[in-house]
C-alpha positions as CSV (number, residue, x, y, z in Angstrom):
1,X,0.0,0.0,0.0
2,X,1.2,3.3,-0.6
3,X,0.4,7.1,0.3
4,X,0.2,9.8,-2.4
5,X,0.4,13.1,-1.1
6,X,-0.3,15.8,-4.0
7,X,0.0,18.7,-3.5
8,X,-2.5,21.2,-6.3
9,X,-3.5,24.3,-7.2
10,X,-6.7,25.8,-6.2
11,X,-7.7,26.0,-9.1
12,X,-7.4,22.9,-10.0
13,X,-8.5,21.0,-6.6
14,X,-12.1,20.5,-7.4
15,X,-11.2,18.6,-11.1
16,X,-8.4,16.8,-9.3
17,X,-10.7,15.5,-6.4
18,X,-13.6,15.2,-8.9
19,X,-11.4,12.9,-11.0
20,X,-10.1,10.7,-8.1
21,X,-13.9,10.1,-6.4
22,X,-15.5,9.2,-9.9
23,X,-12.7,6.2,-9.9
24,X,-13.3,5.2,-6.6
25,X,-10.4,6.3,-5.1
26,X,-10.9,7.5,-1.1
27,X,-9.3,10.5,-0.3
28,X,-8.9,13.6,2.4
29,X,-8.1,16.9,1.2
30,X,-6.7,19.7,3.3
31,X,-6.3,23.8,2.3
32,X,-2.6,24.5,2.2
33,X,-0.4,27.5,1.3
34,X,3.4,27.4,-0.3
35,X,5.4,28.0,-3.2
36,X,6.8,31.5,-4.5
37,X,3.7,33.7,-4.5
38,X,2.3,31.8,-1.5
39,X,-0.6,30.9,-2.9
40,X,-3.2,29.0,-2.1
41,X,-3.5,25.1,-2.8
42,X,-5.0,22.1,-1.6
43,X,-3.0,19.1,-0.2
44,X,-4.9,15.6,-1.0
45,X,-4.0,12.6,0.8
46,X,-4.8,9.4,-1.0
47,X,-4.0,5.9,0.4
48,X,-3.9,3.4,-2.5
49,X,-3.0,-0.1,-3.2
50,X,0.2,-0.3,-5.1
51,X,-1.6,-1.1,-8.4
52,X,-3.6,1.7,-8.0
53,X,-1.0,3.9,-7.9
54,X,-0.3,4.9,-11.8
55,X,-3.5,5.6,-12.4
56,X,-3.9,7.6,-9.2
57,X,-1.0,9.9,-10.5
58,X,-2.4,9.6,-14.2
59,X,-5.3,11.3,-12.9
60,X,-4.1,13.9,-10.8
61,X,-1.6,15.1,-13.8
62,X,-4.2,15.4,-16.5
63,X,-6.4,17.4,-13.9
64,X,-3.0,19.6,-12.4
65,X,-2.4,22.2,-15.7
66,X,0.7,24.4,-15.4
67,X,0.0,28.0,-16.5
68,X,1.3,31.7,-16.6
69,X,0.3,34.6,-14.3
70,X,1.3,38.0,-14.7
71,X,2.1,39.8,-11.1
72,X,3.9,43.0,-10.2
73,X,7.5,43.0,-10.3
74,X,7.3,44.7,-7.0
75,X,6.2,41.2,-5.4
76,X,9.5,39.4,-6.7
77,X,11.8,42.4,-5.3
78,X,10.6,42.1,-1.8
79,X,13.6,42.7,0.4
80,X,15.7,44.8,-2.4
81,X,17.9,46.9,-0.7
82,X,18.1,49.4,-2.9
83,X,14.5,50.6,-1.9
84,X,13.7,50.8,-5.5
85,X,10.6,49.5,-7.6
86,X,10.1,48.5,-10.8
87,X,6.1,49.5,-11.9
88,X,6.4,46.6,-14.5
89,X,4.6,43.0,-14.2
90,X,6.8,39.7,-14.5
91,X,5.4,36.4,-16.3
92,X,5.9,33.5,-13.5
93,X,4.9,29.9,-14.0
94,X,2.2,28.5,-11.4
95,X,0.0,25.4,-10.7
96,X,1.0,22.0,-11.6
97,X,0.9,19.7,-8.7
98,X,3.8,18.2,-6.4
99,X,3.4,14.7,-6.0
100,X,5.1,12.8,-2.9
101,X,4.5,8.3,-2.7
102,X,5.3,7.0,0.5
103,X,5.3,3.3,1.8
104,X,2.8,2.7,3.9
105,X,3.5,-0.1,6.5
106,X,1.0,-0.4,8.5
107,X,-2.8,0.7,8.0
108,X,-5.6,0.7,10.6
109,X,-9.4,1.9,10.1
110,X,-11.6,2.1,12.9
């Protein structure tokens, strides 16, 4: 048995969880904040049978899209000594999902 840990997007939580219930797959899904422009995602935890496990990921990659969002430049200069700042916008990459597989060794449901 292992223990997928995905880390996703807001954005794309609900098609992600959407896509994991319709296939039967059991999973707890937490509100979680990280990455660069600390925004907001959603942390699922899915315990699977090893078999289970490709698909699982399959799923949460087709669902996870990678995509470009324009912010101020003034947010990537935080802490600039210089006290200057730039009144342009910057192109950064966001979303996708972060995907962790653990071993589980022991499993208990009461």
């Amino acid at each position: 048995m292992k223990l997928i840990i995905a880390i996703v997007n807001n954005d794309d939580a609900h098609f992600v969880n959407t896509g994991l219930t319709a296939e039967g797959y059991q999973i707890t899904k937490i509100s979680s904040t990280g990455g660069f422009l600390l925004n907001g995602n959603s942390t699922f935890f899915v315990g699977v049978e090893d078999d289970r496990v490709d698909r699982a990921i399959e799923i949460i990659k087709a669902h996870s899209k990678k995509r470009v969002k324009n912010i101020p430049a003034a947010a990537m200069q935080m802490g600039a000594s210089n006290g200057s700042m730039a009144s342009v916008n910057a192109d950064v990459s966001v979303g996708g999902a972060t995907v962790f597989i653990l071993d589980v060794e022991k499993f208990m449901h009461f």
